[in-house]
N, C-alpha and C positions, 0 to 999 in steps of 0.2 A: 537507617543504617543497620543491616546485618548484626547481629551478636552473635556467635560461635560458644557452641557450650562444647564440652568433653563428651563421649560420647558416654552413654549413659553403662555405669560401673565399671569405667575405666577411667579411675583419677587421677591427678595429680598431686606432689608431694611436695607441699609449700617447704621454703627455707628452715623453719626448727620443727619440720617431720622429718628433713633430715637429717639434720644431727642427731636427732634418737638411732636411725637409720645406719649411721655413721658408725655410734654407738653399737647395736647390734653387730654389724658387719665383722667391726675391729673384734669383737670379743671373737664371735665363731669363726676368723683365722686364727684366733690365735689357737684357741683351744685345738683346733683340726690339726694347726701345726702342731702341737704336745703331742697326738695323735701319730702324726706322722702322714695326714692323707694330703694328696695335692691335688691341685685346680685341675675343672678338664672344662674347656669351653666347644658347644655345640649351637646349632642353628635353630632358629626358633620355629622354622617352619620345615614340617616332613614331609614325606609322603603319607599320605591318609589311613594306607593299608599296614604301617609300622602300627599305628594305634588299634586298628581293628583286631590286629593279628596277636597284640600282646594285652591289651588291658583288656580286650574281651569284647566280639560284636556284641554280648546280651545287655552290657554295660548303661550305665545310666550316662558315665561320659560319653560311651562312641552313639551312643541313641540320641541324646538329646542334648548336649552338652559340647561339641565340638565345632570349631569354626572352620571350616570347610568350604574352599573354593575348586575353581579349575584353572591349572594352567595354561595361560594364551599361546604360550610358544607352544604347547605338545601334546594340550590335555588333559594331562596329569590332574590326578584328584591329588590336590594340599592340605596339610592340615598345621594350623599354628599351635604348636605343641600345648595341649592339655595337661603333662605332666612329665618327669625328666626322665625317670629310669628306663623308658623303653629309648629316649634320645641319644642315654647315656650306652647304654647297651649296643646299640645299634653303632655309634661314633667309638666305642671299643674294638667290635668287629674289625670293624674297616680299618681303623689304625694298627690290629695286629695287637693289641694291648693283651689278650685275656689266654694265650695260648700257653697252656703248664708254668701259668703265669699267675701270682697275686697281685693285686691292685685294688688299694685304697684311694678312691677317688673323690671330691666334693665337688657341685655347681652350684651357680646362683643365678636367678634374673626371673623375668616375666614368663609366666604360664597365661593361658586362655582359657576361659571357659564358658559355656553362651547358656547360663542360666540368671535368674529372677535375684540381681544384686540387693543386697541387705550388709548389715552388720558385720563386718568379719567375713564378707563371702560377696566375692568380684568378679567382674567379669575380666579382667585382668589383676592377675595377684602376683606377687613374687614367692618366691621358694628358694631355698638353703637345700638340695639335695646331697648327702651320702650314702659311697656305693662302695661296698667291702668285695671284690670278686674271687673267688680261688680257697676257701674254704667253705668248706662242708660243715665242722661240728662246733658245739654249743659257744664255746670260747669265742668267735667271732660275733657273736650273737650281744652275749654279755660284755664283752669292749663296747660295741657299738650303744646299749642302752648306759654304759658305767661314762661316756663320754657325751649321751642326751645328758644324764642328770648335773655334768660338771657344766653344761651348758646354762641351765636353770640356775645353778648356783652361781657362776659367775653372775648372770644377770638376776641375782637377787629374786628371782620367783618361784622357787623351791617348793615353796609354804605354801601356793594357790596351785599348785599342776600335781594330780598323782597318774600313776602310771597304770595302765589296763590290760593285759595279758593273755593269748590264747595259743592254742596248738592247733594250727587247718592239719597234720598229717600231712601224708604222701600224697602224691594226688591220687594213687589209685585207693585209697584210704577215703581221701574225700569223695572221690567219685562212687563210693560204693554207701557211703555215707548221706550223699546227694540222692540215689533212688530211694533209699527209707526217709528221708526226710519227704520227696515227692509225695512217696505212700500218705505218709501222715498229713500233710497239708491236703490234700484232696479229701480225704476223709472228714474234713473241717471247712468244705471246699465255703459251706454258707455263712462263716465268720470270717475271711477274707478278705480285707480292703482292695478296693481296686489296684493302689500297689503291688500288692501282695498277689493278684491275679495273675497280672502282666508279667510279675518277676516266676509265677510258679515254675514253668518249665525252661526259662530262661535263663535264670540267676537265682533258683531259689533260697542259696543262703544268703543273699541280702534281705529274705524276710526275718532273719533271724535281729537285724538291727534296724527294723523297725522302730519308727520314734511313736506310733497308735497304741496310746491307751490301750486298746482291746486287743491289739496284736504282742504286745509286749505279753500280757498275761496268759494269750496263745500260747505265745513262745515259749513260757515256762515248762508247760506240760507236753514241747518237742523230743526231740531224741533229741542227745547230746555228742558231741562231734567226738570231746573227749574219750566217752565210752566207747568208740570205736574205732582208736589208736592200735599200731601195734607197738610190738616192744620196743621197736629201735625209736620212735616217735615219741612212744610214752620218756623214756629214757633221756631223749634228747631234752624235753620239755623240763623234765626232773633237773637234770644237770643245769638248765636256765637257771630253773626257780632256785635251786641251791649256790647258784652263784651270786645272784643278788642280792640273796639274802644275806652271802657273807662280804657283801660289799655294803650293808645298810641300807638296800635300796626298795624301798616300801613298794608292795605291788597288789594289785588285785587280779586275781584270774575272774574271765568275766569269757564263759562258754557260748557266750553272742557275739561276740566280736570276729567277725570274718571279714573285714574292709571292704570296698567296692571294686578290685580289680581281678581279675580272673585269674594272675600268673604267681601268686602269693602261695606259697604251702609253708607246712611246720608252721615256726615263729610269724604271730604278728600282735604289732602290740600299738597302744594308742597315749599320747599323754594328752589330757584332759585338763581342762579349767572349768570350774562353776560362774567366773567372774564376767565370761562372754554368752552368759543364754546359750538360746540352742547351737551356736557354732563355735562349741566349745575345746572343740580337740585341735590343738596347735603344734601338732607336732606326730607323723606316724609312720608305721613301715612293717617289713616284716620280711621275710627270707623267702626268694625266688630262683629257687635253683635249676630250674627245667626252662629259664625264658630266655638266656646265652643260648643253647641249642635250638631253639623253637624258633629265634629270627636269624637262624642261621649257620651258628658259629659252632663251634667245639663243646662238648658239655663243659659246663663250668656252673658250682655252686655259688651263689649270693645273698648276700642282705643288703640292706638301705633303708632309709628313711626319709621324707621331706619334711621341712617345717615349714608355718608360713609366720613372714614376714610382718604383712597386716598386721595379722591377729596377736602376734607379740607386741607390735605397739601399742598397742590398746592396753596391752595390760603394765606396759612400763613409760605411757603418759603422767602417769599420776606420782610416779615413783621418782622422776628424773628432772633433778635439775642441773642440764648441762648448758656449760658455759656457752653465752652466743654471741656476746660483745667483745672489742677489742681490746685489744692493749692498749695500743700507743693511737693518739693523733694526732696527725701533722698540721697545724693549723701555718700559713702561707699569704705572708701580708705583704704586696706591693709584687710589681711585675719583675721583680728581678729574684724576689724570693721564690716564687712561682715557676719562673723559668729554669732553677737548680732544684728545685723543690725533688721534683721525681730522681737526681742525684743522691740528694740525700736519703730520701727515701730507699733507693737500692741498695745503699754502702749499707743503713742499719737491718734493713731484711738479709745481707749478704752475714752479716756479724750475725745475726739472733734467726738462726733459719725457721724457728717453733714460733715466732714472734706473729702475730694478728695486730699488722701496724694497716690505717686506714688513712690517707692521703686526702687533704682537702682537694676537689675536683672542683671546676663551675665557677672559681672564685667565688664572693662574696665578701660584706660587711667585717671586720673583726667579733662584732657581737655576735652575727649568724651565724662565722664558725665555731664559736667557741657553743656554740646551743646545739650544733650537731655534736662537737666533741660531747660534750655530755651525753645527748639522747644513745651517742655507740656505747656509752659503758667504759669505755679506755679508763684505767686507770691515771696517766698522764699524759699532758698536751703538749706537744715541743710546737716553740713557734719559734718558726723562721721569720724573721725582716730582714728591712734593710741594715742595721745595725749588726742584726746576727751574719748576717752572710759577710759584711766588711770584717769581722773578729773572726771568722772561720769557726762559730761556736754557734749553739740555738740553746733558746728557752727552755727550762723544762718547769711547768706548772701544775703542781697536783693537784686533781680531781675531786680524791675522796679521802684526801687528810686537808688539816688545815696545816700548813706549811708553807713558808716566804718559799716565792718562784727564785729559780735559780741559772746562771747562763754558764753551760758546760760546753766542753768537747764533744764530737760525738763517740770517741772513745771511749768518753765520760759516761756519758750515757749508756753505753752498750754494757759497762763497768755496773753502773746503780740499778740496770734492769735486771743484769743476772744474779747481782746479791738479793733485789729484790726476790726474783724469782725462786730463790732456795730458803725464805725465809720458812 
């Protein structure tokens, strides 16, 4: 017989990976709501050439990293979205959203990507994108990072993630900043990793975040991106950094940090963990104000950010213990009990709508059921029999007090669970 496995870094998320999940979710609506940004939902699979066109052909995603097919009906080169801002961009367009227009928008769900799965890094991941559209200066910039760190605080991880900081400039800043950098890499051409080769004239400020030993202490002695800011750039960076500051929000400028996508200038910034090895930045973004017009649309300045999902887990597995057992359960003795049984069961789910009542299912022994009530965790057992159903009353038998079983209402009941429940 056949066994079917998942395909390989694309897994599945057993029952209490999702309620950590769950957990996540619920905090980052809420906090987006304090915010004020709303949902926007888009398709997971684009056209090939949205990606080329925005994250950048020299790219390590559009090179080697993107799942690409062709359509049967017409040809079309597909691609299952690598990442959201160019999707979100794109589904702004078309709806009319961004025209002398602001919008604060957030997405979630599955990205793709067709590299060598490990630790914190899939072939299938999920992502939290935020997309701020229609402002240009500093003040959106610093919202956006003053609502990462409320994010970290609500989920108690504050203490393990600091935040990393840089200024790409204009792009005609970077690009002029990109041929001295050329200069000096070729002049170094025979301490250059292979990496480092292929990205020289292709991407060469991703050699600047090289993870080599011997490229890192290259790196030091590069020109620095910084030094070749002009004033409105340098200015904009300044007004960041002095915003954070007076919001307590600890930061390091780190003059390598240039992300992996081609449509990023000015702001970009990265939150970091040591807890996850090398795939440790869980959270990153930066202001892309030239890629509204570039796939088409009207100029319009932006920022955003993704976080991933995964790689939060991992670090608030160890932290969490949420609840996974029931409430209530219905234990169901004899055929006439059984047959009202799901009656009862709806009237108390209708009264306690927060309630996690589990239903004996399959029948069984009294002793069996009462072994499953335990293994759910319910605090209390209501049993129905034949006695209870003739009184129009059921059992209730607790769990985890010692306390005489007692035969209520189920008003009764729906009365002692919510005093319970306010204790």
């Amino acid at each position: 017989m056949v066994k079917f496995q998942s395909v390989k870094g694309m897994n599945d998320i057993a029952p209490e990976q999702c309620i950590v999940w769950q957990y996540m979710e619920q905090i980052c609506r809420t906090v987006l709501h304090n915010y004020h940004f709303q949902e926007i939902r888009f398709p997971i699979v684009e056209n090939s050439n949205l990606f080329k066109r925005s994250v950048g052909a020299g790219t390590d995603i559009v090179e080697k990293e993107m799942f690409t097919f062709e359509d049967k009906l017409n040809g079309d080169s597909l691609t299952l979205r690598p990442e959201g801002t160019a999707s979100c961009v794109r589904a702004c367009i078309n709806l009319g959203l961004l025209h002398h227009q602001q919008q604060k928008l957030w997405y979630v769900g599955p990205m793709f990507r067709h590299e060598r799965p490990q630790k914190g890094r899939y072939r299938q991941f999920h992502q939290l994108g935020v997309e701020h559209f229609g402002v240009v200066t500093p003040d959106a910039d610093i919202e956006l990072l003053a609502l990462c760190d409320r994010l970290w605080r609500q989920l108690d991880i504050k203490s393990i993630v600091r935040l990393e900081i840089n200024c790409l400039g204009s792009y005609e800043e970077r690009a002029a900043y990109r041929h001295e950098l050329v200069t000096f890499y070729e002049s170094q051409a025979e301490k250059l990793d292979e990496d480092s080769q292929r990205r020289l004239h292709k991407n060469p400020l991703r050699i600047l975040d090289s993870k080599n030993a011997e490229m890192i202490a290259l790196n030091k002695q590069a020109p620095k991106l910084l030094d070749h800011l002009g004033e409105d750039s340098k200015n904009h960076f300044a007004k960041l950094c002095e915003g954070l500051k007076r919001l307590g929000i600890s930061f390091i400028v780190n003059p390598c940090l240039v992300r992996g996508i081609d449509y990023y200038n000015m702001t970009v910034f990265e939150w970091i963990t040591n807890e996850l090895g090398a795939q440790g930045t869980i959270c990153a973004g930066g202001r892309y104000d030239g890629l509204v017009e570039q796939l088409g649309g009207q100029p319009c300045p932006a920022i955003g950010f993704a976080m991933g999902f995964e790689r939060i887990e991992l670090l608030l597995k160890n932290k969490l213990t949420l609840a996974q057992s029931a409430d209530i359960y219905l234990v169901l003795v004899g055929e006439t009990a059984e047959f009202v049984g799901v009656t009862v069961a709806e009237k108390i789910r209708d009264a306690l709508p927060g309630l996690r009542l589990q239903m004996n299912v399959g029948g069984g022994s009294f002793k069996s059921q009462f072994k499953r009530a335990d293994k759910s965790g319910a605090t209390y057992a209501l049993v129905l029999g034949d006695d209870e159903v003739a009184a129009d009353k059921i059992t209730v038998k607790y769990l985890r007090e010692d306390k005489p079983q007692v035969m209520m209402t189920i008003d009764e009941v729906v009365k002692l669970y919510c005093a319970r429940s306010q204790i």
